[in-house]
C-alpha positions as CSV (number, residue, x, y, z in Angstrom):
1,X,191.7,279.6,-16.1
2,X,190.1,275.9,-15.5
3,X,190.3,274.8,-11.4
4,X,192.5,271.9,-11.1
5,X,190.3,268.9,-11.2
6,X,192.2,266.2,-9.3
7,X,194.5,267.3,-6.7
8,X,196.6,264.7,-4.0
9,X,197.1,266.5,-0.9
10,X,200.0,264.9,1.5
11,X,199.3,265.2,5.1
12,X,200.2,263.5,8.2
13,X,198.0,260.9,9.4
14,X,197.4,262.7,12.5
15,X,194.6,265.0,10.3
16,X,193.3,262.0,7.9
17,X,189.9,261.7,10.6
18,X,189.6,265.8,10.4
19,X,190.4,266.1,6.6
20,X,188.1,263.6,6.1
21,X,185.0,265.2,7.7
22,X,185.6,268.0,6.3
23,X,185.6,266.6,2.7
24,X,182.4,265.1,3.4
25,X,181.0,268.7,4.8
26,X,182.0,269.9,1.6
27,X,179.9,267.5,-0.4
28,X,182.8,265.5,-1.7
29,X,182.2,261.2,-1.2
30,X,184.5,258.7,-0.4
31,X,185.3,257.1,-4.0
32,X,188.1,254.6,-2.7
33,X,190.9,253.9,-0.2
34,X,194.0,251.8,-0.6
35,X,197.4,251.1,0.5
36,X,200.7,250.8,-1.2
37,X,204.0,249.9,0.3
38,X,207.0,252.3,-1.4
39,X,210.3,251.7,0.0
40,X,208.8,249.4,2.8
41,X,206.5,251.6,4.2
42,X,203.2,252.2,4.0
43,X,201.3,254.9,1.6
44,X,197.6,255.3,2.9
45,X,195.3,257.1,-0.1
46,X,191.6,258.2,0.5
47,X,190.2,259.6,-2.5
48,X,187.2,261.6,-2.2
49,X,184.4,262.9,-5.6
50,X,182.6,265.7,-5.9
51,X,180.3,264.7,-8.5
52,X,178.8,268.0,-8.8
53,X,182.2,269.6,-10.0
54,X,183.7,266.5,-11.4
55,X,186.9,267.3,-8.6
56,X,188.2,264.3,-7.2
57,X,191.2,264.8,-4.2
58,X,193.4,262.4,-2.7
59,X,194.4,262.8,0.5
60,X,197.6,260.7,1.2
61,X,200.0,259.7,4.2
62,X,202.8,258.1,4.8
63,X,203.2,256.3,8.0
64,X,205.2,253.6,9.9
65,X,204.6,250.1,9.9
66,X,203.3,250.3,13.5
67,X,201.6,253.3,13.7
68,X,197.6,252.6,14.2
69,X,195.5,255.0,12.2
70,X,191.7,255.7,13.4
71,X,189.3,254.6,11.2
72,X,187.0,256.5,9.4
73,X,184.0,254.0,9.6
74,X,182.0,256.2,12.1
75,X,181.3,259.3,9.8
76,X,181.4,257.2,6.5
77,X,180.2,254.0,7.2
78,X,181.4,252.5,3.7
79,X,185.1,253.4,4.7
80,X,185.0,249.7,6.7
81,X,185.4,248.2,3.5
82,X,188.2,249.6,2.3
83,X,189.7,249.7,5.8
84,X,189.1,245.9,6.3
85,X,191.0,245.4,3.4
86,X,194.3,247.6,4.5
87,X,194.0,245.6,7.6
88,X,193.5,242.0,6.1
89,X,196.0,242.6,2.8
90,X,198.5,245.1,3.7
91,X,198.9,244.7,7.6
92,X,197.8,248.1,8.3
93,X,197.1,248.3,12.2
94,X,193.5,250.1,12.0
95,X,191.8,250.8,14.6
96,X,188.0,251.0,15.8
97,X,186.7,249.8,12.1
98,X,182.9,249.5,12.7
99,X,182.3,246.2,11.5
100,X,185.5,244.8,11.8
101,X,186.1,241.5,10.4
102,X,189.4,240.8,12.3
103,X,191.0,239.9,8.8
104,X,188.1,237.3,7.5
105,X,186.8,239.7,4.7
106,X,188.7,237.4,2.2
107,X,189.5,233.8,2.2
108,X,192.8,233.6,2.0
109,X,195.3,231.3,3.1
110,X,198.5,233.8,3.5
111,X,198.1,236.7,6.6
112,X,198.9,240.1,5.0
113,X,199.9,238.7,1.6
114,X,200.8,242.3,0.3
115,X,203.0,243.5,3.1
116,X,206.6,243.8,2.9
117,X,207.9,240.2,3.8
118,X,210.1,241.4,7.0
């Protein structure tokens, strides 16, 4: 029988740091990170290769508009990217995103143009 090759894993956001450092122990990379908004509130997705195995898992939260996630910048460096953008786009509250551009990654005229007009 053939191992599942893409899996998304809910958690709560609580574990996303932990999860994440342990993906990364395991040999897997950080291959992308978005936000969604479904039912006006926010879905957090970090997807994470092994290149080796061809495996690719999604670990995904839901959270409150207000909750502030940690960010993941200070074990994979390139997570600021995508971070920045949750921040900037979406109005996810982020915190400790090493650089942070306090919401200047993109020149845009609108704050948080994807978000949920309240």
């Amino acid at each position: 029988m053939r191992d599942k090759l893409s899996e998304i894993v809910e958690i709560d956001y609580h574990d996303l740091l932990e999860m994440a450092i342990q993906k990364k122990r395991e040999g897997y990379r950080l291959s992308q990170a978005c936000a969604a908004y479904v039912d006006g509130k926010p879905r957090l997705s970090y997807s994470f290769a092994d290149d080796e195995n061809y495996k690719y898992i999604t670990l995904r939260c839901n959270i409150e508009r207000d909750t502030e996630i940690i960010s993941l910048s200070e074990v994979i460096p390139y997570a600021a990217f995508y971070e920045n953008e949750m921040k900037e786009l979406f109005g996810i509250n982020i915190s400790l995103i090493e650089p942070d551009y306090k919401n200047k990654l993109y020149r845009i005229k609108e704050e948080t143009p994807f978000a949920p007009k309240e």
